[in-house]
C-alpha positions as CSV (number, residue, x, y, z in Angstrom):
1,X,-121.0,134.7,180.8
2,X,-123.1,133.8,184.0
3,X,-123.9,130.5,184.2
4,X,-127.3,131.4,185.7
5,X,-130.6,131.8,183.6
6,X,-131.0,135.5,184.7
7,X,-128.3,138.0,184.8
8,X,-129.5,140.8,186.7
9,X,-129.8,144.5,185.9
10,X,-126.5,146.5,187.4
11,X,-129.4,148.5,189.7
12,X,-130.9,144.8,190.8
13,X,-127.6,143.6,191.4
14,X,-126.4,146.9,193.2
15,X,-129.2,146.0,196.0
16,X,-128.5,142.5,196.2
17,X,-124.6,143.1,197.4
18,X,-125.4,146.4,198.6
19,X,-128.7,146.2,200.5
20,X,-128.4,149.5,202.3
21,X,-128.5,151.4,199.2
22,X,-131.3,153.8,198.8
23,X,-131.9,154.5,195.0
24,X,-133.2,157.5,193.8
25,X,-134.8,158.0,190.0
26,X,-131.9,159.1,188.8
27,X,-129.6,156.2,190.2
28,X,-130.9,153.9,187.9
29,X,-130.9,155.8,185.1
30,X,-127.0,156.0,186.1
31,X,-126.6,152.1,186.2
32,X,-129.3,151.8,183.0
33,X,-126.1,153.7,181.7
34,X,-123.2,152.0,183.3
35,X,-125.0,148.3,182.4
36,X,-125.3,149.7,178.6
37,X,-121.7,150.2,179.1
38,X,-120.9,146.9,180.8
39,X,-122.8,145.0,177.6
40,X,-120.4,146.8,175.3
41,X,-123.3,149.2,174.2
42,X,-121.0,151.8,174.6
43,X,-118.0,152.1,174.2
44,X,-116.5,155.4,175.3
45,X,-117.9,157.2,178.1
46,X,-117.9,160.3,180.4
47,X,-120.5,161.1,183.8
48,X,-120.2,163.9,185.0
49,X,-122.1,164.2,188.7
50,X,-121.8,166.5,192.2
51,X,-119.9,165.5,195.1
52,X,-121.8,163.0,197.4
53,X,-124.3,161.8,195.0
54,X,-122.8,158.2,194.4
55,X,-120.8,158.2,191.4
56,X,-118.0,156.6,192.4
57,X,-120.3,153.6,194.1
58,X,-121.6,153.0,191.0
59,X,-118.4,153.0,188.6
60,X,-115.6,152.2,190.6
61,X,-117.2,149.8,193.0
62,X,-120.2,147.8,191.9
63,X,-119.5,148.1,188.1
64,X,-116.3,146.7,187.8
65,X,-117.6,143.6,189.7
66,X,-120.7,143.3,187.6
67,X,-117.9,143.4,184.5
68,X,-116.0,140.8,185.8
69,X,-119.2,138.7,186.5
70,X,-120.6,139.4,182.8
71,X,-116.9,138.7,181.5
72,X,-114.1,136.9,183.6
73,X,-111.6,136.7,180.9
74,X,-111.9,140.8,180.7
75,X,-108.8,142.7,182.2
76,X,-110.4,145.5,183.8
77,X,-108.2,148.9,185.4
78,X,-109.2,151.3,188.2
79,X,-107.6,154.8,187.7
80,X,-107.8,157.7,190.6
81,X,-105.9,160.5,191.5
82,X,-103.8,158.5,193.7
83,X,-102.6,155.3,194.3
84,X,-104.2,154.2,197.6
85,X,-107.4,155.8,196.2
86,X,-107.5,153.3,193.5
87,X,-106.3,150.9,195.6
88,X,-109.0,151.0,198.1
89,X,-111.5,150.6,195.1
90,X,-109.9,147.6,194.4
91,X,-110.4,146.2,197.7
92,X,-114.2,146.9,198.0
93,X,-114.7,145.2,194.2
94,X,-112.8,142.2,196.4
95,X,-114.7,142.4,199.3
96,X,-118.1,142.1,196.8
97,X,-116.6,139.3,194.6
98,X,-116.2,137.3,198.1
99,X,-119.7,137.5,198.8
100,X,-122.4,134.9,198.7
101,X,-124.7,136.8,196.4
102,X,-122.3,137.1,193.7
103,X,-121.5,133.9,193.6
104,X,-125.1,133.2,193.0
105,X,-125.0,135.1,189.9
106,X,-121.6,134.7,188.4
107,X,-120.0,131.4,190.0
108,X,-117.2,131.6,187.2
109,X,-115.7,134.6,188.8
110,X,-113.5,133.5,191.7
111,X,-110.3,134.9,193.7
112,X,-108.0,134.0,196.1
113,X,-108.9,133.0,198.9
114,X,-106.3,133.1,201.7
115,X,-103.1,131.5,199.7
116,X,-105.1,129.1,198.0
117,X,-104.6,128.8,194.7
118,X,-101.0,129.7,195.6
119,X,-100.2,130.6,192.3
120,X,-102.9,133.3,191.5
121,X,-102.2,137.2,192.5
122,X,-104.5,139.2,194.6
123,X,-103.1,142.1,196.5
124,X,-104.6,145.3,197.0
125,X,-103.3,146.7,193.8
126,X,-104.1,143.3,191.6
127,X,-106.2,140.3,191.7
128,X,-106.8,137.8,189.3
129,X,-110.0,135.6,188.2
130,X,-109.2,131.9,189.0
131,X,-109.2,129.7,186.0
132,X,-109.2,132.6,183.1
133,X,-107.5,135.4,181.7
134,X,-109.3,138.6,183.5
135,X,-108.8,141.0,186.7
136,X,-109.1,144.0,188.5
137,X,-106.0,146.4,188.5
138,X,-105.6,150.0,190.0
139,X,-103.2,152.7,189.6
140,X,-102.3,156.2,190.9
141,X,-102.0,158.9,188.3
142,X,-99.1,159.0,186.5
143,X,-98.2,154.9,187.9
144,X,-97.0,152.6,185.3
145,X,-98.9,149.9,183.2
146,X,-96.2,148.3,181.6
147,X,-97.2,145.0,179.9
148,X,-100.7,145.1,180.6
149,X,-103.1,144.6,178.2
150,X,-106.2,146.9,179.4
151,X,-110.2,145.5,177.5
152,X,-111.8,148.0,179.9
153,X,-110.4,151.5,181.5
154,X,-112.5,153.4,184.7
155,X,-110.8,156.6,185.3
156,X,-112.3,158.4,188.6
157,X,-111.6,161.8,189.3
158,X,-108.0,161.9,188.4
159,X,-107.6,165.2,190.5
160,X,-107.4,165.3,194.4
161,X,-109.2,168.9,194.5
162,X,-109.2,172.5,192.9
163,X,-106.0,173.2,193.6
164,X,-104.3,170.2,191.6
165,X,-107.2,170.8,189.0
166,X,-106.2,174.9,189.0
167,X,-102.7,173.7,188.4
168,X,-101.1,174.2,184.8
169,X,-98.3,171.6,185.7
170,X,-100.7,169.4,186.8
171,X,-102.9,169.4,184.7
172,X,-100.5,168.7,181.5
173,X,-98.7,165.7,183.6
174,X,-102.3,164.4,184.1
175,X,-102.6,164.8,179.7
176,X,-99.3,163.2,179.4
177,X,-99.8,160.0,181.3
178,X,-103.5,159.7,179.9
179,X,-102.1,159.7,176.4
180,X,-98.7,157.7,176.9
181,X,-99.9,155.3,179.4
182,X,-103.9,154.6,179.2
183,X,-104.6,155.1,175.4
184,X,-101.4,152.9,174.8
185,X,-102.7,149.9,177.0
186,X,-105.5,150.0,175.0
187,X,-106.7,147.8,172.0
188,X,-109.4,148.1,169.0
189,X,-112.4,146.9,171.4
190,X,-111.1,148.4,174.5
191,X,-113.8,150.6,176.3
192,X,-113.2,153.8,178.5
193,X,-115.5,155.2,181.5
194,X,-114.7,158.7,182.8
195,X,-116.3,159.4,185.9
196,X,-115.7,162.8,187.2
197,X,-116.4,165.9,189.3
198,X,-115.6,168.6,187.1
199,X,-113.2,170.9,188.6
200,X,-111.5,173.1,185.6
201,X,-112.6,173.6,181.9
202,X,-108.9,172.6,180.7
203,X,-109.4,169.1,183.1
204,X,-109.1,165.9,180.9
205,X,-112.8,166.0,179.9
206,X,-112.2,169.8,178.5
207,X,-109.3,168.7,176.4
208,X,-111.5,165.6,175.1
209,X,-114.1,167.5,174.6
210,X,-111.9,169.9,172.2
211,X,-110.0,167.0,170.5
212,X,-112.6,164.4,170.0
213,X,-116.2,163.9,169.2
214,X,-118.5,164.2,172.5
215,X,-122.2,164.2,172.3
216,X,-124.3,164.5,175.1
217,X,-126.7,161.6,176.0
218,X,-130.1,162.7,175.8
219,X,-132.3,159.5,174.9
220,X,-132.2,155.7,175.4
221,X,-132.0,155.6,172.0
222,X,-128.4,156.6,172.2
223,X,-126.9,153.7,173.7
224,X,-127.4,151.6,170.8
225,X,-126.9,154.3,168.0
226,X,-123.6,156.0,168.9
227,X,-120.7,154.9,166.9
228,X,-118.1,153.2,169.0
229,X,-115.4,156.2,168.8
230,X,-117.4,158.9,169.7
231,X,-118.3,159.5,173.5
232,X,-121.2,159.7,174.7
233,X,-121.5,162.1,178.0
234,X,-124.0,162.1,180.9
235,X,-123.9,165.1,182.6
236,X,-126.1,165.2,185.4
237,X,-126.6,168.7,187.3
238,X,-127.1,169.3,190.9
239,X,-130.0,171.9,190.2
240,X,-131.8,171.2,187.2
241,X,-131.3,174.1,184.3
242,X,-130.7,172.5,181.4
243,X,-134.1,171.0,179.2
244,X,-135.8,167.7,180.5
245,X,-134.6,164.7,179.4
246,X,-135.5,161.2,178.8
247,X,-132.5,160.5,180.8
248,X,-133.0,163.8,183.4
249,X,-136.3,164.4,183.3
250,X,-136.2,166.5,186.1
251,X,-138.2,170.7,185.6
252,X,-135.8,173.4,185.8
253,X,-134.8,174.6,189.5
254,X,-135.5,170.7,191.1
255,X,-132.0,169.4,192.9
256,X,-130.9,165.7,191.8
257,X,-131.4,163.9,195.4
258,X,-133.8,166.0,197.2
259,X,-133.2,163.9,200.4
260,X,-129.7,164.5,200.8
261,X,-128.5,167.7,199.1
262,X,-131.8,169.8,198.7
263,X,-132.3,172.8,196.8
264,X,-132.1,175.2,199.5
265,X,-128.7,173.7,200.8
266,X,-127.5,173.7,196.8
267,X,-128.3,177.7,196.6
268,X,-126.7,178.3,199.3
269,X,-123.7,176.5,198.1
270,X,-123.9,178.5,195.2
271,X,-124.0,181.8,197.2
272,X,-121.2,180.9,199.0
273,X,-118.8,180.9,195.3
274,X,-120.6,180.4,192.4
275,X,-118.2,179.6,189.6
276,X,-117.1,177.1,191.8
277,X,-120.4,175.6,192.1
278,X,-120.8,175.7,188.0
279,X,-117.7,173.8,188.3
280,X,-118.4,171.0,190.2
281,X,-122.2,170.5,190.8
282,X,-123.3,171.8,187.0
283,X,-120.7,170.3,185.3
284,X,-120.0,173.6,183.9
285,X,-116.5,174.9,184.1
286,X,-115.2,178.1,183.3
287,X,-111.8,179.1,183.1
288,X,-110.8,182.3,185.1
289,X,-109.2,183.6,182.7
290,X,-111.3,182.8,180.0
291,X,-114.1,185.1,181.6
292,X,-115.6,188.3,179.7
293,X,-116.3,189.7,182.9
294,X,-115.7,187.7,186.2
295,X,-116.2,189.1,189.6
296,X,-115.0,192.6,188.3
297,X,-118.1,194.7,188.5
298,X,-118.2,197.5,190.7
299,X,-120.1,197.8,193.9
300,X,-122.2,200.8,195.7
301,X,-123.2,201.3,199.2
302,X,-125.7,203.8,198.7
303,X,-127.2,205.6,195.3
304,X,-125.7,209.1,194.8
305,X,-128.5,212.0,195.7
306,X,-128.3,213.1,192.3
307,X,-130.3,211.6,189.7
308,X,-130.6,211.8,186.4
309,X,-133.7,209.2,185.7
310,X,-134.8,205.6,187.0
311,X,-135.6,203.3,184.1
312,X,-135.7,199.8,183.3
313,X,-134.4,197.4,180.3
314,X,-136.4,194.0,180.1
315,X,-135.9,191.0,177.4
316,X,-138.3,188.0,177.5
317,X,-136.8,184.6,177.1
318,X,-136.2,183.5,173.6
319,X,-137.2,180.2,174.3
320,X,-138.6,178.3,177.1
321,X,-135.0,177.8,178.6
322,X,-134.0,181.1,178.1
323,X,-134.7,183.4,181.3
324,X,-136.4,186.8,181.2
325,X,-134.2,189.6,182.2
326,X,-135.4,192.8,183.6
327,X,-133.3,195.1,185.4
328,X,-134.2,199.0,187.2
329,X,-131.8,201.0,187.1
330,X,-130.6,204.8,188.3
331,X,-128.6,207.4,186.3
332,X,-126.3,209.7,187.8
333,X,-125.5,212.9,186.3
334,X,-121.9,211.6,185.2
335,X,-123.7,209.0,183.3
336,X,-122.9,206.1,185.5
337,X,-125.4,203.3,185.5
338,X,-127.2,201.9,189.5
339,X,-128.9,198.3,189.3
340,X,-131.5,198.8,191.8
341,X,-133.6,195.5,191.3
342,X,-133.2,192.4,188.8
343,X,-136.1,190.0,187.7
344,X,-134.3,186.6,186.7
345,X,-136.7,183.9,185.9
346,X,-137.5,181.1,183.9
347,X,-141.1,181.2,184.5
348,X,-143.9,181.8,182.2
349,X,-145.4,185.4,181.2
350,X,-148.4,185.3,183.3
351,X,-146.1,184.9,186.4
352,X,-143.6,187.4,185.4
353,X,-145.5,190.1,183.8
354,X,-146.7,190.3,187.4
355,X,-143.0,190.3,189.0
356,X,-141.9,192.7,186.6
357,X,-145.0,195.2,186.8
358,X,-144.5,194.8,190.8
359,X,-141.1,195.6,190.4
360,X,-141.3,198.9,188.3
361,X,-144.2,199.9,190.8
362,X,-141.7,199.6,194.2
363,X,-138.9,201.0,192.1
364,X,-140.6,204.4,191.1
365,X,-139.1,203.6,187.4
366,X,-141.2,206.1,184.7
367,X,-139.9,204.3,181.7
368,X,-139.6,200.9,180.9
369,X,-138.1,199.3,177.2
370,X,-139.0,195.2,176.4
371,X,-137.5,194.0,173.5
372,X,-139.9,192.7,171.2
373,X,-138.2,190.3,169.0
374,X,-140.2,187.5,170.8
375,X,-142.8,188.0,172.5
376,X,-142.0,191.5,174.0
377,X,-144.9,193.8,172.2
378,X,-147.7,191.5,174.1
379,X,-145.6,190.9,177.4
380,X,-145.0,195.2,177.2
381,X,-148.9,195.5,176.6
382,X,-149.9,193.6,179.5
383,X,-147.1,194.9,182.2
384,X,-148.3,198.3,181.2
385,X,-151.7,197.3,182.0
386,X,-150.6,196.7,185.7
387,X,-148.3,199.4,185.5
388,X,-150.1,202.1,184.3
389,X,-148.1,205.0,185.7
390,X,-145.1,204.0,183.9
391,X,-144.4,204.4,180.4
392,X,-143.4,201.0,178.6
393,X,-141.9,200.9,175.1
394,X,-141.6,198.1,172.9
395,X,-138.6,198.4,170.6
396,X,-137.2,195.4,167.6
397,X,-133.1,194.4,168.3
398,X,-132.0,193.4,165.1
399,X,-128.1,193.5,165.9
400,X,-125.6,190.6,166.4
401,X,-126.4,189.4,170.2
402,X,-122.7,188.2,169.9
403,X,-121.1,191.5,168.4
404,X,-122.9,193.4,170.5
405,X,-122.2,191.8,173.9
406,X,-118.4,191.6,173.3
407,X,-117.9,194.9,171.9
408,X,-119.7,196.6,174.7
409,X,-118.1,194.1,177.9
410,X,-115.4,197.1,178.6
411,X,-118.3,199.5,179.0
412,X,-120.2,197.4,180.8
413,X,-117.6,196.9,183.3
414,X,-116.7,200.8,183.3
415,X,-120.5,202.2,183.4
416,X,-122.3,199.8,186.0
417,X,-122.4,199.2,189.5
418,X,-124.3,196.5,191.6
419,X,-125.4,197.0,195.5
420,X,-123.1,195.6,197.8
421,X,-124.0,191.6,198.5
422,X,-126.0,191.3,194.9
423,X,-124.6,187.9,194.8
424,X,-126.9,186.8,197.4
425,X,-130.2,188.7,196.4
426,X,-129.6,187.3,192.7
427,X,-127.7,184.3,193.1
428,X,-128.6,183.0,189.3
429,X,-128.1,186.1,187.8
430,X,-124.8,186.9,189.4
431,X,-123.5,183.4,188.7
432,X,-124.4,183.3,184.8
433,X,-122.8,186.9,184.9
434,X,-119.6,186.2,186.6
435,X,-119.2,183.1,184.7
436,X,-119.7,184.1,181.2
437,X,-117.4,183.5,178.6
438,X,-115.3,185.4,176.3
439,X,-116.0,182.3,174.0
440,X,-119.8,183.6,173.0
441,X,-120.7,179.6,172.1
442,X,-118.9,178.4,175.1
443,X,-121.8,180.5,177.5
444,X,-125.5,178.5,177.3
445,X,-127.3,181.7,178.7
446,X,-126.9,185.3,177.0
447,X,-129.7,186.7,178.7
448,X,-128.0,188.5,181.8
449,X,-125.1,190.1,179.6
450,X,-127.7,190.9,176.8
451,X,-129.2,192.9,179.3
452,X,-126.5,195.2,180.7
453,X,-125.2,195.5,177.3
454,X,-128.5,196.6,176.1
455,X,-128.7,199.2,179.0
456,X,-124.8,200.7,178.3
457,X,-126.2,201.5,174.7
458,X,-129.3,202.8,175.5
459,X,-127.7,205.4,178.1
460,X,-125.1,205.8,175.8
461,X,-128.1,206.8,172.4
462,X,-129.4,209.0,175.7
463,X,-126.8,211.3,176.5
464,X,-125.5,211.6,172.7
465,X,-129.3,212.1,171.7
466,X,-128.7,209.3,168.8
467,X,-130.4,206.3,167.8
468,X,-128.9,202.9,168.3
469,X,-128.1,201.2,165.2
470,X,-129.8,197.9,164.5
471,X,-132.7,199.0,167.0
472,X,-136.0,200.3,166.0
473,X,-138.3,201.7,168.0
474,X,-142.5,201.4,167.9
C-alpha cells in the first residue's frame, strides 16, 4: 500500500498527473467507479461510453497506474484490438509512473530507469515494479499470455471498428481467445474491467451478457453489495433516455458532456444513421438481422388524390419513460395507410395534449382514437376540448402488446408508407422503429410499433366492418 497518510481519490489523483483534465459530473462518477474497482469493491466490470468522452483515459491510462500505486505486487494486463494499441497504453501508464507526483503518493512503485536496475524488464510491451512481484503488461487480441499469472485484466475496445465488429469470423476469434487465453490466466481473486464502445449486439459484452449474470449499476449502494461473480455494468448514454440515476442523474434528452459533443451535434449524428448511433453512443446494439422491421418501410413523395379518410391513432405513455405516440394518417381507396405527421414525446400531458390537439387541427384529421388503458379517457377529454371539430374516441386495449405487435409486423410493413426524409423530421421515432427487435424483451420502447400496429388493425376492423378483438370501445 502507499506509504503516505492519504491515498488520494482516482479523480484527485487524475488532476494531479494530469492537470489539463477538465472533469465533468459524470467523470467522477466514472473514477468513483473505477477507484471502487481498484479497492477490489468490484470485481467484475463492464462501461460502456461514446466515442471521445474519455473512457480509455480513465481505464487504460490513469487506472492501471493508480493499481499499481495501491498494489505493487499486483500483475496488471492491458488488452486492445491491437498490439501497438495496447502497447501505447502501456507507455503512457510509464510515462505517469516516472513522474514526480506519483512518487509523492506511491514511492514503492518504481521502474526502470534507463538500464538501471539492469536486471528488471521494461519495454513497451512489459515493465516491471522494482523490488516486488507486480507489472503492467499489454497485448494485441488474439497475442499470447503464456506463463503469466494475470490479478487484474483491462480489456479496451477489442474491435478496431464496425467492420471487424460486423464480422462473424471476427467476432468468434475475438470469443475464442477471450475464453482460452484471458479467463485461463486468471485466478479465484482475479478482477476484469471491460471498457467498450459497443459496436454489435453479438460483441463480447452481448455474449456475456447472455452467458453470465450482468446487472446494471444503478446506486452507490452497488459497489459494495454485488457478489464478486456477477458484473456489474455502467452504461452511460450519449443522450440521456433511460431513468435518472444516482450514478446518471442526468433528465431525459440532456447529452453526457455538453461542452464537447452537445445535443444538437448528437441528433444530428443520429440523423445521419441511427442504429449506428444506438450502437455506439446508447450502448444499445441491435443486430441487423435480428430486426422486426429495419429500414424496410416504404416511402411516398406525394399523397394519392384519392382519399378515403384522415384519422389519427394516439397512446399516452405507460409510464413516465414511456413516450406518447400519436400519428395522422391518410387512407387510400386500396386501403393503403399515409403517415402524415407523428407526435413522439416524453413530455408531460399538459405539454402534449397541446402538440397533439395542434397537430389534428393543421392535419384536417375528423377522427381521432387514444387508448385509454392509462391515462387516455382524460388526455382524450382534454385534446377534444382544444380540438373541438374533431371527433376523439377513447377506446380500452386489452390484447397482448407482444402478440399483437409481432403478429401484425408483416402488415405493417405491407400497409404503411412514410414521407420521403421521415428520418430527419422524427429522428426518435424512426430510430426506435428501425431498431426494434424481433426479441419483444430485447426492445426498451413499444410505443412507436404499438402505434402502427394499432393503426393496421383498426383500418383493417374498418374496411371488414368488424370489431377488433381484445378492444372495446366507450
Amino acid at each position: 500500500m502507499c506509504a503516505t497518510d492519504r491515498v488520494p481519490s482516482l479523480a484527485d489523483f487524475a488532476c494531479e498527473v494530469y492537470p489539463f483534465l477538465e472533469l465533468r459530473p459524470f467523470h467522477r462518477a466514472y473514477y468513483r467507479v473505477l477507484e471502487a474497482f481498484a479497492a477490489g469493491r468490484i470485481r467484475r466490470l463492464i462501461v460502456t461510453m461514446p466515442p471521445q468522452h474519455g473512457k480509455s483515459t480513465g481505464a487504460t491510462t490513469l487506472l492501471p497506474a493508480y493499481l499499481l500505486g495501491l498494489d505493487p505486487d499486483l500483475r496488471v494486463a492491458i488488452a486492445s484490438y491491437s498490439a501497438a494499441l495496447a502497447s501505447k497504453f502501456n507507455r503512457r501508464v510509464q510515462r505517469i509512473l516516472d513522474t514526480e507526483e506519483y512518487a509523492a503518493h506511491f514511492p514503492a512503485t518504481t521502474i526502470k530507469r534507463g538500464t538501471r536496475p539492469p536486471n528488471y524488464i521494461r519495454t513497451a510491451d512489459e515493465v516491471e515494479i522494482i523490488g516486488r512481484r507486480g507489472g503492467l503488461l499489454s497485448v494485441g487480441r488474439e497475442g499470447s499470455l503464456t506463463g503469466n499469472r494475470v490479478d487484474c485484466f483491462i480489456l479496451d475496445d477489442l474491435y478496431k471498428d464496425a467492420m471487424e465488429a460486423n464480422s462473424p469470423i471476427i467476432r468468434e476469434n475475438c470469443w475464442e481467445w477471450y475464453t482460452s487465453v484471458v479467463r485461463t490466466r486468471m485466478h479465484n481473486r482475479s478482477r476484469e474491467l471491460i471498457v467498450f464502445t459497443r459496436w454489435h449486439d453479438e460483441d463480447l459484452i452481448g455474449r456475456l451478457l447472455r452467458r453470465e449474470r450482468v446487472v446494471e449499476l444503478r446506486a452507490w449502494e452497488q459497489l459494495d453489495t454485488t457478489p464478486p461473480d456477477v458484473w456489474l455494468h455502467l452504461n452511460f448514454e450519449a443522450l440521456k433516455a433511460s431513468p435518472p440515476t444516482q450514478i446518471d442523474p442526468r433528465p431525459a434528452g440532456a447529452a453526457l458532456w455538453e461542452e464537447q459533443h452537445d445535443a444538437a451535434l448528437l441528433a444530428d449524428k443520429r440523423r445521419l444513421d441511427p442504429l449506428q448511433f444506438e450502437c455506439m453512443y446508447q450502448g444499445r446494439p441491435a443486430a441487423r438481422e435480428g430486426l422486426l422491421y429495419g429500414t424496410n418501410f416504404s416511402e411516398y413523395e406525394e399523397l394519392p388524390r384519392e382519399l378515403v379518410r384522415l384519422a389519427n391513432y394516439t397512446d399516452t405513455a405507460d409510464t413516465g419513460d414511456d413516450y406518447l405516440c400519436s400519428v395522422c394518417y391518410a387512407v387510400d381507396t386500396d386501403g393503403a395507410v399515409y403517415v402524415t405527421d407523428v407526435v413522439y414525446s416524453r413530455e408531460p400531458m399538459e405539454v402534449t395534449e397541446e402538440l397533439v390537439a395542434a397537430m389534428l387541427r393543421a392535419a384536417g384529421v375528423r377522427q381521432a382514437s387514444v387508448e385509454s388503458n392509462n391515462g387516455g379517457r382524460g388526455f382524450a377529454r382534454a385534446v377534444q376540448a382544444r380540438a373541438p371539430g374533431v371527433r376523439v374516441e377513447w377506446f380500452h386495449q386489452s390484447a397482448n402488446k407482444e402478440a399483437r405487435i409481432l403478429s401484425n409486423s408483416a402488415t405493417v410493413l405491407h400497409t404503411l408508407r412514410f414521407p420521403r426524409g421521415w428520418q430527419q423530421r422524427w429522428p426518435e421515432f424512426w430510430a426506435h422503429l428501425t431498431a426494434y427487435r424481433r426479441k419483444f424483451r430485447a426492445n426498451r420502447w413499444h410505443d412507436a410499433p404499438d402505434v402502427l400496429t394499432g393503426i393496421v388493425e383498426r383500418e383493417a376492423a374498418a374496411s371488414g366492418n368488424g370489431r377488433l378483438r381484445g378492444v372495446r370501445f366507450f
